[in-house]
Every structure is written in structure tokens, then in C-alpha cells.
Short mmCIF file of the C-alpha atoms (twelve columns), coordinates in Angstrom:
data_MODEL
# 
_entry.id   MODEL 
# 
loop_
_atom_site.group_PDB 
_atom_site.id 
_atom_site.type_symbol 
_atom_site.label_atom_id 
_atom_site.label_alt_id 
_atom_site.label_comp_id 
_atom_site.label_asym_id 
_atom_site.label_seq_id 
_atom_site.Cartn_x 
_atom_site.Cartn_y 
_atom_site.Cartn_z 
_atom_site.pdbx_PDB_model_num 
ATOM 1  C CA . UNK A 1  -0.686  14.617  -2.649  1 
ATOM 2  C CA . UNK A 2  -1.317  17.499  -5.241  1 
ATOM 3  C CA . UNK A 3  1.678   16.761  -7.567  1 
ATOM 4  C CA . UNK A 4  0.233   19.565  -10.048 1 
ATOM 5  C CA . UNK A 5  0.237   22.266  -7.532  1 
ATOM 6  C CA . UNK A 6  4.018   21.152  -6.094  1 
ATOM 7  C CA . UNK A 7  4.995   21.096  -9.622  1 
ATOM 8  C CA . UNK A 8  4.059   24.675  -10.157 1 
ATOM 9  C CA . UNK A 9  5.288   25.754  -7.087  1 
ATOM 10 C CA . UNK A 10 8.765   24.003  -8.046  1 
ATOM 11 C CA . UNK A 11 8.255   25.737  -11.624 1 
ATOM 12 C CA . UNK A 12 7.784   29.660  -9.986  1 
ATOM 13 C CA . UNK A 13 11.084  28.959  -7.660  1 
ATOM 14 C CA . UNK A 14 12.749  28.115  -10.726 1 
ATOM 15 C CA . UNK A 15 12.012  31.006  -12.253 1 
ATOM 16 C CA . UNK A 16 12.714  33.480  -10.030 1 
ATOM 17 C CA . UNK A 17 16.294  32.275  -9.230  1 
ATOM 18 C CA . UNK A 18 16.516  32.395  -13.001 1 
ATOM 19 C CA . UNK A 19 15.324  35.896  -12.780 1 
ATOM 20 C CA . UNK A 20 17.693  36.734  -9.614  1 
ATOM 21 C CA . UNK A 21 20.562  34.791  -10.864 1 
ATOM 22 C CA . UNK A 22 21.407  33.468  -7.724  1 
ATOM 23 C CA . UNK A 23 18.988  31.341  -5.242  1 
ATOM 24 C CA . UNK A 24 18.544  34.015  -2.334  1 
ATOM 25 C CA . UNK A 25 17.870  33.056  1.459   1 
ATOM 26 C CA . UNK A 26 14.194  33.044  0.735   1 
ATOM 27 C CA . UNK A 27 14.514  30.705  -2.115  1 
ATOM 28 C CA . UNK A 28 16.412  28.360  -0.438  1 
ATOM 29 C CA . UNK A 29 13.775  28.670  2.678   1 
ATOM 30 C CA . UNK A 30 10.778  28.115  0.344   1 
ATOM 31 C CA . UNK A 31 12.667  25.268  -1.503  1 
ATOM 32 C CA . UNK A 32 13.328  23.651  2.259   1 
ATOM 33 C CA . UNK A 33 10.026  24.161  2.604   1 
ATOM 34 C CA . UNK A 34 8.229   22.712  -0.164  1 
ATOM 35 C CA . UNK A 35 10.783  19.455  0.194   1 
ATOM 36 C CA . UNK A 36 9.566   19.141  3.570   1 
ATOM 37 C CA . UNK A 37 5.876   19.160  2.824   1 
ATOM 38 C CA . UNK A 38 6.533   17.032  -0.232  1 
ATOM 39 C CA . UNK A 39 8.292   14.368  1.898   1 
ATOM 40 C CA . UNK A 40 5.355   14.398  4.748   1 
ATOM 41 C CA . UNK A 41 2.861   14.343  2.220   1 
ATOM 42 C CA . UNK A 42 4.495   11.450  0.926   1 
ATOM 43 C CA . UNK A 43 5.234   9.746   4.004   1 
ATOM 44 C CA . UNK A 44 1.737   9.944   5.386   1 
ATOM 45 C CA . UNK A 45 0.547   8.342   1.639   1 
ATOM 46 C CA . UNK A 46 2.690   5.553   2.390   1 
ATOM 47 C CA . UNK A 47 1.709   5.132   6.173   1 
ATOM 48 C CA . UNK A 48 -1.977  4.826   4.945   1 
ATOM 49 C CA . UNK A 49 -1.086  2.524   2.367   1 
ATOM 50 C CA . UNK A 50 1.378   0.286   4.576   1 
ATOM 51 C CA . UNK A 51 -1.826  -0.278  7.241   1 
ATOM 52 C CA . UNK A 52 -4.405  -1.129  4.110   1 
ATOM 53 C CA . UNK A 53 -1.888  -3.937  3.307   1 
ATOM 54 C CA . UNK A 54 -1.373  -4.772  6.727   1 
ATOM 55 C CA . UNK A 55 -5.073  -5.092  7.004   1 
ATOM 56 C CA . UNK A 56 -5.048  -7.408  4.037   1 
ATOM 57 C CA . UNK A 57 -2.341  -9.064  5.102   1 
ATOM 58 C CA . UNK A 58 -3.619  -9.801  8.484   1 
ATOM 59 C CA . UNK A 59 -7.120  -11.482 7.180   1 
ATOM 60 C CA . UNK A 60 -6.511  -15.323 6.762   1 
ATOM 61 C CA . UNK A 61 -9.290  -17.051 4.663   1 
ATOM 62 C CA . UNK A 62 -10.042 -19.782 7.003   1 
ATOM 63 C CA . UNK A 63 -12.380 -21.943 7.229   1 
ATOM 64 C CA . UNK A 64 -15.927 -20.876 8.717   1 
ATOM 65 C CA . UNK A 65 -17.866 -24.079 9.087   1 
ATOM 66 C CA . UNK A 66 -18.087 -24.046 12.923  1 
ATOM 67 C CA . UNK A 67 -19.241 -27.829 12.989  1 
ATOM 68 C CA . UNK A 68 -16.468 -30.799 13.399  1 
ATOM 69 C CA . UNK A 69 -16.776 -33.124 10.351  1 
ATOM 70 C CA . UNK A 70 -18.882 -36.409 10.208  1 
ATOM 71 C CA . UNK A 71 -17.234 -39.856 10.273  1 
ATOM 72 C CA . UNK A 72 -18.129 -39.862 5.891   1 
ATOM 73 C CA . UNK A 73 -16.817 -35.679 5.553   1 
ATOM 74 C CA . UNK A 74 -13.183 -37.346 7.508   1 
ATOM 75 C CA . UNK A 75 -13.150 -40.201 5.415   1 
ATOM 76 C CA . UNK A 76 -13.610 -38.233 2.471   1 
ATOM 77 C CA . UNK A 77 -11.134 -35.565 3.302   1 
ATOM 78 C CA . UNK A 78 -8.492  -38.483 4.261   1 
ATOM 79 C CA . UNK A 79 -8.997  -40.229 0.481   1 
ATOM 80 C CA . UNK A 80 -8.779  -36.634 -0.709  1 
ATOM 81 C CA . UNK A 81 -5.725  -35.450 0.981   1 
ATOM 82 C CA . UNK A 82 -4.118  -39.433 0.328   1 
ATOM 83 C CA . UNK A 83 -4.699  -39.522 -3.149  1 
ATOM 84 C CA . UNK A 84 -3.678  -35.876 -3.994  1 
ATOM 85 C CA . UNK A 85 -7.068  -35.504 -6.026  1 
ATOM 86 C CA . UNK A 86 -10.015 -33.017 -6.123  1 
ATOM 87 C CA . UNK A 87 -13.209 -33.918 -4.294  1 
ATOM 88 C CA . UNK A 88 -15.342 -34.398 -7.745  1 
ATOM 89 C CA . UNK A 89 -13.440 -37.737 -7.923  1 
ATOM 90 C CA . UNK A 90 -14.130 -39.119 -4.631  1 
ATOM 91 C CA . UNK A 91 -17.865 -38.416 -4.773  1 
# 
């Protein structure tokens, strides 16, 4: 979303209902009209951002070893999991 060129869009309406003294039918049209592109500008930003982080959201870090354990990797992981501790201490 071009906030520079809504911003100076917003800026020249000011201006000429300043100028007019009153905001005319077209004003209030272009006004409409600019709050309505503004909003589905905004809306699609958000869209795209909601399905990145539903993306993210959706990839679990797993575990890729395909292999079951050995008899030793079990035992291991059991003292591990028992004793609360890192692996460097069970090695």
C-alpha cells in the first residue's frame, strides 16, 4: 500500500473543501472512494500476511530420523527423559 500517494490524495481533498468551504457531492464521492481503496488495500496486506503466518504456523519441527531407535539410543533417551538432564551427561 502506497501510504505517500493516499496521503497526498487525502492532502488535495482537504484542500479543496477548504477552498469550497463546504465538502461538495464529488468530495464526499472521492473521499468514499479513497476510504474504500484504502481499506481493500489494507485488507488484502493483511490476508497475505495472515497465510505467511499460517504457513509458519502450520510447519512443526519434528523429528526427521526415519529409523526406530536401537536398544542403547532407548536406553539412553529413557535415563535422559528420567533424570531430567541433557544428553552430554549420560554419554
Amino acid at each position: 500500500m502506497d501510504f505517500k500517494a493516499i496521503q497526498d490524495k487525502l492532502k488535495n481533498l482537504r484542500d479543496r473543501i477548504r477552498k469550497e468551504g463546504r465538502i461538495s457531492e464529488d468530495n464526499e464521492q472521492e473521499l468514499k472512494l479513497l476510504l474504500h481503496e484504502t481499506l481493500m488495500s489494507a485488507t488484502d496486506e493483511l490476508n497475505g500476511l495472515q497465510g505467511k503466518l499460517e504457513t509458519l504456523a502450520s510447519q512443526k519441527i519434528g523429528n526427521d530420523n526415519v529409523s526406530p531407535l536401537s536398544e542403547d539410543q532407548s536406553a539412553r533417551l529413557s535415563l535422559i527423559q528420567k533424570t531430567g538432564t541433557g544428553s552430554a551427561s549420560i554419554h
